[in-house]
Structures are given as structure tokens and as C-alpha cells.
N, C-alpha and C positions, 0 to 999 in steps of 0.2 A: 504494500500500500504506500502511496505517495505521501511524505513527511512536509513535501516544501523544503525551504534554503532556512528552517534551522536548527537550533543542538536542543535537543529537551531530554531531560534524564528523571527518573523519581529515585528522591534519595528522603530516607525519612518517612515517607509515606507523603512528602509534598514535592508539586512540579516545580521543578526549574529548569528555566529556559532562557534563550535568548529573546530578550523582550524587544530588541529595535529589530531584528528580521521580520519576528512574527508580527509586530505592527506593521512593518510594511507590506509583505502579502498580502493582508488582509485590511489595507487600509481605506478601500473604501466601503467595505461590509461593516467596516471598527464606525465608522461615517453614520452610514445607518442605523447603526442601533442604537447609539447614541440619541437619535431621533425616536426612536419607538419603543426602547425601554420603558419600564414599569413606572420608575418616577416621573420621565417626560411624557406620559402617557399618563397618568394621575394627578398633575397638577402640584405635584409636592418637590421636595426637593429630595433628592436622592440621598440617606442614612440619616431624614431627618427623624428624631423621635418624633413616636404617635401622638395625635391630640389626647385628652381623656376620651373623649366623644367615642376617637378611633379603635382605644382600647376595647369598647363594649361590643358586645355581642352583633347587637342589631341597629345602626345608628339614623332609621326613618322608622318612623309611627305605624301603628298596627293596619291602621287603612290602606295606608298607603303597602302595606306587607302583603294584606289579602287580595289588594291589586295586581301586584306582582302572583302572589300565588294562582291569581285565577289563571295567570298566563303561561305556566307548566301546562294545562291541560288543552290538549290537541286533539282536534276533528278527523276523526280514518282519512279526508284530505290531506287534513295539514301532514298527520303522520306519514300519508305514501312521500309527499312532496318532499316531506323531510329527507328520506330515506333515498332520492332520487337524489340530491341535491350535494350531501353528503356519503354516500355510498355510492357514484359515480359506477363504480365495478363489481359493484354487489356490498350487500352486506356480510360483514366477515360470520365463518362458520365454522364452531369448533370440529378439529380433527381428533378428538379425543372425547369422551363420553363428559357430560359438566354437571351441576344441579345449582341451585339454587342464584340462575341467574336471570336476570331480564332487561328487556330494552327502555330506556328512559328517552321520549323522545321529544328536544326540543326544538324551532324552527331554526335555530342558528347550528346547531350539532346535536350529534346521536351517542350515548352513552347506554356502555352495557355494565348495570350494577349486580354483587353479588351480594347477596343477603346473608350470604355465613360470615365471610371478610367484613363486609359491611363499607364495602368502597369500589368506590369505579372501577371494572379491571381494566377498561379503554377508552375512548372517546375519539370520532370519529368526525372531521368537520370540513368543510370549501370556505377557506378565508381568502378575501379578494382583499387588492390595494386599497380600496373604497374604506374596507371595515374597520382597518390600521389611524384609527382616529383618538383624538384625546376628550376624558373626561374627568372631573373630581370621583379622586374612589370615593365611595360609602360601603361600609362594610354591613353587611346584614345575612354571621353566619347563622342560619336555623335547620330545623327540620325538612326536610322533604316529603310533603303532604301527601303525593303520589303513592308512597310506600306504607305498605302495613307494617303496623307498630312492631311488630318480633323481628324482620329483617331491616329498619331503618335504624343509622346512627342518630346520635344525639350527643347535645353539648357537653354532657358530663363525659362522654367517653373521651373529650381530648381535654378532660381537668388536669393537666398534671405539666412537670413543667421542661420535657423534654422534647416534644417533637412539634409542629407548626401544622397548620389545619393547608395543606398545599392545597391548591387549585388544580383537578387535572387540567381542563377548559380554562386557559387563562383567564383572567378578568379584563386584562388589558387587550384582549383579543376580542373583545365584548362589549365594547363602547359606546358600540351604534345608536344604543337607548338607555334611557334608567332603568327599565327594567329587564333588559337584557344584562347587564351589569350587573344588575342586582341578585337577579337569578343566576348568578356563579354561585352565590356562597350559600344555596342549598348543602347541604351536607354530602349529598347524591356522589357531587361535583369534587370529594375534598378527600387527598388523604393523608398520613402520618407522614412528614418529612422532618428529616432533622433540620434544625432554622440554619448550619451552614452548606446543608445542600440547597433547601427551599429558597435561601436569602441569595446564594451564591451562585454555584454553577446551572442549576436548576434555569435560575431566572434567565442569566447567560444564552443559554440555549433557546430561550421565549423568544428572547430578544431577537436572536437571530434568524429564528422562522418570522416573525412578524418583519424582518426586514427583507430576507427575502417574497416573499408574497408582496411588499411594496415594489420591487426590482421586477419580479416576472409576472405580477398581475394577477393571477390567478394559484392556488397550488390545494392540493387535499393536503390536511394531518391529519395522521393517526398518533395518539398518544396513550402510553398505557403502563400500567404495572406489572412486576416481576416477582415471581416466587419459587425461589430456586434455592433455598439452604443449604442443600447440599452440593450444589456443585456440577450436576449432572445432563446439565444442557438442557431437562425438559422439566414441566412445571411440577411443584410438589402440592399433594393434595392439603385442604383447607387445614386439616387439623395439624397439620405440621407446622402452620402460620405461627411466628413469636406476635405476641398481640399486647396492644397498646397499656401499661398498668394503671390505675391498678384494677378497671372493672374488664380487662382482657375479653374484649368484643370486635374491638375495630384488627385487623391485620397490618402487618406491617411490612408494605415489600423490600426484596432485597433489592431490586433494582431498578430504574426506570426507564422508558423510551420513548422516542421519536423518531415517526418515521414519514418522511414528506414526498409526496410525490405533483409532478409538474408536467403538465401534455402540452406539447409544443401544437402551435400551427400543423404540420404535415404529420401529427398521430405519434411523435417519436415521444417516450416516456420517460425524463430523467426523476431521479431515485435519490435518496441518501437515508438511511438510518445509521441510529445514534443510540447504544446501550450503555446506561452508567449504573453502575456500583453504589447503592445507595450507603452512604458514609455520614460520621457528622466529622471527620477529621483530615479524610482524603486532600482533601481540597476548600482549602480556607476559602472563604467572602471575599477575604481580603487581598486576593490574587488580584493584578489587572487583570484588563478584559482580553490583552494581547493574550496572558498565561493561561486563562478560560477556553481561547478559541483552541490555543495550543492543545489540550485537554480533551476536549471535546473531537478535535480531529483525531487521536488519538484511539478514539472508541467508537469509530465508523466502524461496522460490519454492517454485513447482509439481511435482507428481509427477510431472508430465509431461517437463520439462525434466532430473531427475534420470533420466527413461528413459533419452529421449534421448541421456545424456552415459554412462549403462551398458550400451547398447542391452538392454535385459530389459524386460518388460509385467511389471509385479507381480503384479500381482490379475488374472490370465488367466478366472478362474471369478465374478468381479463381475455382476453384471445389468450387459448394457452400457452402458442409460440413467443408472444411477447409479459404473458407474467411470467416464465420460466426465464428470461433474458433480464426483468426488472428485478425479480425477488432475488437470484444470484450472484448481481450482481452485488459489486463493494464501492461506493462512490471513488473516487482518487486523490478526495479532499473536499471540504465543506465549501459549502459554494461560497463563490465572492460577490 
């Protein structure tokens, strides 16, 4: 796989690298994100501490909550459109026997929750350059009304003071309306990250799908979780989950991905996935953004192997000749 022109080593269990090569490879994607990050995209300032407001739970009024809530629920319309719109090549289908999963379907993306985990195992969405816009965050994590009470999380399950209620579905990928925004921080949408992957390299990575979608105008993500404790390249069933303390309900992946796909004008399909090591020490916040990209090229593989390790076929409705050429592939480097 293609490193680019510079030196990167892990020593310690953190990157180091050459930070004026890597900036300049990537200096006009470094451009970009800087434009569509989460703080330039929120209105705030990037490591400012929270308001009080921001710390709470849920920071609009109950009316305006039920407003939003009514707007989870979709018409067999809205739900094909959904599904057409964001599953482009079908919707993905486990290769492996599953249980206690189901489809959460909103007009911006499609999300497959499990009720034993109690967290998204994927999310499924078509972000355009259009959608890449800025808004004041309001945070408003709650329930997910959709779900019956035995298979939904809730707030007590992320009481404790180790891991961040992550977004699978960015927020900042969701700006277009307040309550599109707002419906991120259903619970549905959220799982256990440690705050220096979720604050860190995690966001890193947003940044950079949200900038490319601004560059090529159109692109699907898939984004999703991993559970693989042991090591074994395929996924481990639910009960092996280590789960969140101290009411051990919610799951906590080992790992996370993205994987983006882009159809040209004449049908040709470019590709890149991305699997990380869910850590809280791998890879400090406090890296630049040169050393993030560094990192992140670093953990490009194949679509194939992110199957493998979810057992799901993404793109079930692909021409077979060309998901066999997309899923195998290895990008050669993160796009610029």
C-alpha cells in the first residue's frame, strides 16, 4: 500500500511522523477540513469548554422535542425513498445468521440497531456538497421512541465517566434543519467511545468524508461498529460484548469504520475504507491533523475484510463484476 513521501513509525503506542511532508501531501484536503470540521460546523470554537446549557442532557423544550420526535416516524413512502436514496446498491445483508436487529429509518440515513448491544451496528447515508453546511449545535441526547422499552438504551446507561455518547451519523453531517440535527442525539444514533478517540481521531476522519463529499459532490457512507475481541477477523457473538459499567447493557466495540464510496460520471466506482482500533491511548486528540491523516492512511484496507469482520455484503444489488473489483480493492491513499 502507498505510504506517500513520509517517515511514520509507532513507538510507545503513539505516531510519529514527519509533520511538514505529511502536511504537504495533503495540503489541500488539510484546507478542507479545516472548513467542515465539527467546531466550524457548530459555530463554536474548536477545544472550547461546554456552556452549562451544553453540558445537559437535552438543551430545547419538551414541545419542541415531541416535534422532532414526530419526525422519526416514516410513511412505507418515505421509508422505500429512504432506502433508495441511501442504499443506492441495495441494502446490506447479513452473511451470517443475526437476531435481534432492525432497521431505523430516517429520511437523511438508514440505520441498522441491535437491541442486545443496544447500539447502531451501521449507518448507511448519500451526503451531497449541499448538506456540508453550518449550524449552532444543541445537544438533545434522549430516548428513541421508535424502540421498545427492553431493546432501547437510555441515559443512565452512559452515567459513568469513561466513555462519550459518539455519534454514529455525524451531527455535523446533519445540519440541513433543527431537527434533523436534533434527531442525531436519539440514543439509536450513539455509541461508547472513549472521549480520545471520539474527540480525536474519530472526528478527524468526519472531517475528512465531509470534505470530500464537498470536492466530489456526491459520495455514499457506510459507517459502523466492530466486535472482534478476539482477534479472529470475523465478528464475535453479542455475549462476548465487554459492556459499558456499571449497568453492563450498552456494548462496546473494538473497532470502528468507514467506508465511502463515489460513482463517477461514466459508472466507474472509487472506494476507500478505513478500520480503527478502538483505543483511548493509541492516538492522543492532541496529535495535529497532519499526524491524524498520517494514521488514518495507515488503516486503509479493503471492503472486503471490513465484511468479513461485520459479516454483512454491503452493496448486495452491485453488478457482480464490479462489487468484486470495489470490495477488493485497497485504496492507494486517502483521497486529497
Amino acid at each position: 500500500m502507498h505510504r506517500g513521501s513520509r517517515a511514520a513509525v509507532l513507538a510507545a503506542g503513539f505516531l510519529v511522523t514527519s509533520t511538514l511532508s505529511v502536511a504537504a501531501e495533503w495540503e489541500g484536503l488539510l484546507a478542507r477540513m479545516a472548513l467542515v470540521s465539527d467546531a466550524a460546523l457548530s459555530g463554536v470554537v474548536a477545544d472550547q469548554a461546554p456552556t452549562a446549557a451544553a453540558a445537559q442532557d437535552c438543551e430545547i423544550g419538551p414541545t419542541e422535542v415531541a416535534q422532532f420526535d414526530a419526525l422519526l416516524s416514516l410513511s412505507p413512502a418515505e421509508q422505500e425513498a429512504s432506502r433508495k436514496l441511501h442504499a443506492k446498491w441495495g441494502m446490506p445483508v447479513p452473511t451470517t445468521a443475526v437476531a435481534d436487529e432492525q432497521f431505523l429509518l430516517h429520511r437523511e440515513y438508514v440505520i441498522n440497531y441491535n437491541g442486545d448491544l443496544k447500539i447502531p451496528l451501521y449507518a448507511t447515508y448519500t451526503l451531497k456538497a449541499g448538506d456540508v453546511v453550518s449550524r449552532t449545535r444543541l445537544n438533545c441526547f434522549r430516548e428513541d421512541p421508535r424502540l421498545a422499552a427492553p431493546v432501547r438504551s437510555i441515559l443512565d446507561d452512559y452515567r459513568e465517566p469513561i466513555f462519550d455518547r459518539g455519534h454514529l451519523v455525524p451531527r455535523a453531517d446533519m445540519n440541513r434543519s433543527k431537527g434533523v440535527m436534533i434527531n442525531t442525539f436519539v440514543l439509536s444514533n450513539m455509541m461508547p467511545q472513549h472521549d480520545q478517540f471520539n474527540q480525536g481521531i474519530w472526528e478527524t476522519l468526519e472531517s475528512a468524508v465531509r470534505a470530500w463529499a464537498v470536492d466530489k459532490g456526491t459520495i455514499l457512507v457506510v459507517s459502523g461498529a466492530v466486535f472482534d475481541a478476539d482477534g479472529n477477523g470475523a465478528r464475535d457473538p453479542a455475549t462476548n460484548a465487554k459492556r459499558v459499567e456499571p449497568r453492563k447493557k450498552v456494548g462496546i466495540p473494538t473497532h470502528f469504520y468507514k467506508i465511502v464510496l463515489h460513482e463517477r460520471p461514466n459508472g466507474f466506482v472509487d472506494s476507500i475504507a478505513i478500520l480503527l482500533p478502538h483505543t483511548d491511548n493509541q492516538v492522543p486528540k492532541s496529535l495535529s491533523q497532519p499526524e491524524k491523516l498520517a494514521y488514518l492512511q495507515d488503516h486503509i484496507v479493503s471492503i472486503d475484510q471490513i465484511e468479513d469482520l461485520t459479516g454483512y455484503n454491503f452493496f448486495p444489488d452491485m453488478p457482480a463484476t464490479k462489487q468484486k473489483a470495489v470490495e477488493r480493492s485497497v485504496a492507494a491513499g486517502l483521497w486529497d
